[in-house]
Residue frames relative to the residue before (quaternion, step in Angstrom):
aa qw qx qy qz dx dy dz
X 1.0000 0.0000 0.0000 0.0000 0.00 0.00 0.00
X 0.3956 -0.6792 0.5090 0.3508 3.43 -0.75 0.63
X 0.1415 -0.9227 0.3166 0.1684 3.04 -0.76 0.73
X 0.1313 0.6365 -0.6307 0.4241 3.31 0.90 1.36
X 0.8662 0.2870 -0.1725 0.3710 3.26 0.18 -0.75
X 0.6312 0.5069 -0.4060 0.4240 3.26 1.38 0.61
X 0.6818 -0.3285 0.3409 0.5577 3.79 -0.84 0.14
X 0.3455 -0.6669 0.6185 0.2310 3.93 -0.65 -0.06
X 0.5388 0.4626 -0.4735 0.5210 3.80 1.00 -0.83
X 0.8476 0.2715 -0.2102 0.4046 3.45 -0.38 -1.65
X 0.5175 0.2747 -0.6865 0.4306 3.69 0.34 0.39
X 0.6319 0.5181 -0.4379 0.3749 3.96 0.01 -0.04
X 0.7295 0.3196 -0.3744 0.4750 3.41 0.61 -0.34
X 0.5046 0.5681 -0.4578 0.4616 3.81 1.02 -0.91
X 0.7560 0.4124 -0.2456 0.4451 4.24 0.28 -1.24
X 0.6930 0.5192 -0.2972 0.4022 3.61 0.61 -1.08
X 0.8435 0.4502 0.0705 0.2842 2.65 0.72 -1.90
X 0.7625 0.2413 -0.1136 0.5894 3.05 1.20 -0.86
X 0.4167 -0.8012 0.3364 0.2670 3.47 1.14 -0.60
X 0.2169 0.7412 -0.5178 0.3681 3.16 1.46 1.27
X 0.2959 -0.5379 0.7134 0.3378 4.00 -0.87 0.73
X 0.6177 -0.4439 0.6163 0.2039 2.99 -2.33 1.32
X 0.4334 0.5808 -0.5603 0.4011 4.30 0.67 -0.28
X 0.8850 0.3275 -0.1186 0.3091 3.15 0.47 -1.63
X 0.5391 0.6068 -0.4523 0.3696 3.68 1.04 0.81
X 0.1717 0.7249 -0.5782 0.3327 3.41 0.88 1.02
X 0.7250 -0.5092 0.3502 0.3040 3.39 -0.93 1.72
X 0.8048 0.3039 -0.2443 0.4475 3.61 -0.08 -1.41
X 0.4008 0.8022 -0.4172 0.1475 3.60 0.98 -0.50
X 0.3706 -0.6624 0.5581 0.3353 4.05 -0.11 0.54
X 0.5030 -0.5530 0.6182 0.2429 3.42 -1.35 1.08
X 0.5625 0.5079 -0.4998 0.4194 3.87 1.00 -1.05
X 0.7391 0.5816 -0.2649 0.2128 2.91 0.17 -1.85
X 0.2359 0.8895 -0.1886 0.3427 2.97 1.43 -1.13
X 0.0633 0.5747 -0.7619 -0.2920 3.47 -0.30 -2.44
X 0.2438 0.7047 -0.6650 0.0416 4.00 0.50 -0.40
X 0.3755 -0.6370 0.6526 0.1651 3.57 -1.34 0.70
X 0.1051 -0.7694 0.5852 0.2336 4.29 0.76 0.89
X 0.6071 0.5145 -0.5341 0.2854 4.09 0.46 -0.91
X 0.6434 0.6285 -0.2467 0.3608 3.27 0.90 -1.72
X 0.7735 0.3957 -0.2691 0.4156 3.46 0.58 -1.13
X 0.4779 0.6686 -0.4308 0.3729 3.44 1.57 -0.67
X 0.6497 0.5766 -0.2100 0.4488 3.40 1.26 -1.26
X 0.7212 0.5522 -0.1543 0.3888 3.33 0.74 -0.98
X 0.7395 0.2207 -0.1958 0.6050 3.38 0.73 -0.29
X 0.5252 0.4651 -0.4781 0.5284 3.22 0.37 1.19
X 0.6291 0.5632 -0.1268 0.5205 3.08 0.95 -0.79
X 0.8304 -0.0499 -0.0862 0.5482 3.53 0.88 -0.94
X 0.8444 0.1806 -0.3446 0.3682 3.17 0.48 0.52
X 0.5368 -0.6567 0.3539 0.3941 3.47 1.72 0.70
X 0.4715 0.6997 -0.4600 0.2766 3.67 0.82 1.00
X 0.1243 0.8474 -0.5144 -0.0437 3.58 -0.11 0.15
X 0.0602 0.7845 -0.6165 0.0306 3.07 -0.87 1.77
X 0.4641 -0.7563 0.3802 0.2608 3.04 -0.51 0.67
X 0.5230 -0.5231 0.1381 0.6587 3.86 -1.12 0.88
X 0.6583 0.5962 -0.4372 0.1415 3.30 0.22 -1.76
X 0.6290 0.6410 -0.1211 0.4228 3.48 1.37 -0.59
X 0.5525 0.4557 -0.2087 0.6659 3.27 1.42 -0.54
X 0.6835 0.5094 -0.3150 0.4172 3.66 0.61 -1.55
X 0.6071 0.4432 -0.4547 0.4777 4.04 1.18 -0.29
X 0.5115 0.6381 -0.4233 0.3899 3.36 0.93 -1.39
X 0.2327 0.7444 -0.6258 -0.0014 4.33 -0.21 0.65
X 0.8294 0.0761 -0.2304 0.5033 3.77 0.37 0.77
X 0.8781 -0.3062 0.1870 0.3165 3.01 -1.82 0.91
X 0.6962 0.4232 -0.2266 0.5338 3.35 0.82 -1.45
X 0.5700 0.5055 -0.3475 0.5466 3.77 0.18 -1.15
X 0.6446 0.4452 -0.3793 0.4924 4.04 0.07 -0.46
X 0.8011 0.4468 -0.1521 0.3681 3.19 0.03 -1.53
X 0.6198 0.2792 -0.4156 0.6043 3.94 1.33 -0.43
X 0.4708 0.6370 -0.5300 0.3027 4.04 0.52 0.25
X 0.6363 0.5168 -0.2192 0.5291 3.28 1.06 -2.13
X 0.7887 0.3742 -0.3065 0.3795 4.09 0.43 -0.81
X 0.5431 0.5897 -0.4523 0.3908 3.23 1.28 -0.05
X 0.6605 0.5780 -0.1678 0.4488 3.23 1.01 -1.69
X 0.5981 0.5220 -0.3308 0.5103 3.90 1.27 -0.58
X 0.5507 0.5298 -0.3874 0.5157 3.78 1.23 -1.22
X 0.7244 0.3386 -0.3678 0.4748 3.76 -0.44 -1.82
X 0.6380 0.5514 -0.4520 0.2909 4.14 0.28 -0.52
X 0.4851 0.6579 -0.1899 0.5438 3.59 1.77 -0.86
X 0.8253 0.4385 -0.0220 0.3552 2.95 0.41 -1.20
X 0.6346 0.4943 -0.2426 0.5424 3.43 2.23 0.42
């Protein structure tokens, strides 16, 4: 995923954290494909950026991109209280 155009937190937690190579964050990219760890990240982004999606939420979320407009959506409506 390019990442100007991605959240900066969760490209940091997806690479740091979870150990995904930055090659493989390219919008269309499958989350499967991925290896993503969903418990781990469930944890994680609560934790550092105060998101909480839930699994059933994540389980739609099937690629890099499709994550990344979730996490920015959930940051906006979070603004916006």
């Amino acid at each position: 995923m390019t990442t100007n155009k991605a959240n900066p937190q969760l490209v940091r937690i997806l690479v740091e954290d979870l150990g995904i190579s930055e090659d493989d964050l390219r919008p269309d990219a499958s989350l499967n494909d991925t290896g993503l760890d969903s418990l781990a990240l469930a944890e994680l982004l609560p934790e550092r950026l105060g998101v909480h999606l839930g699994d059933d939420v994540l389980n739609k979320a099937a690629t890099v991109g499709a994550l990344n407009t979730l996490v920015e959506q959930q940051l906006a409506a979070q603004e916006q209280q």
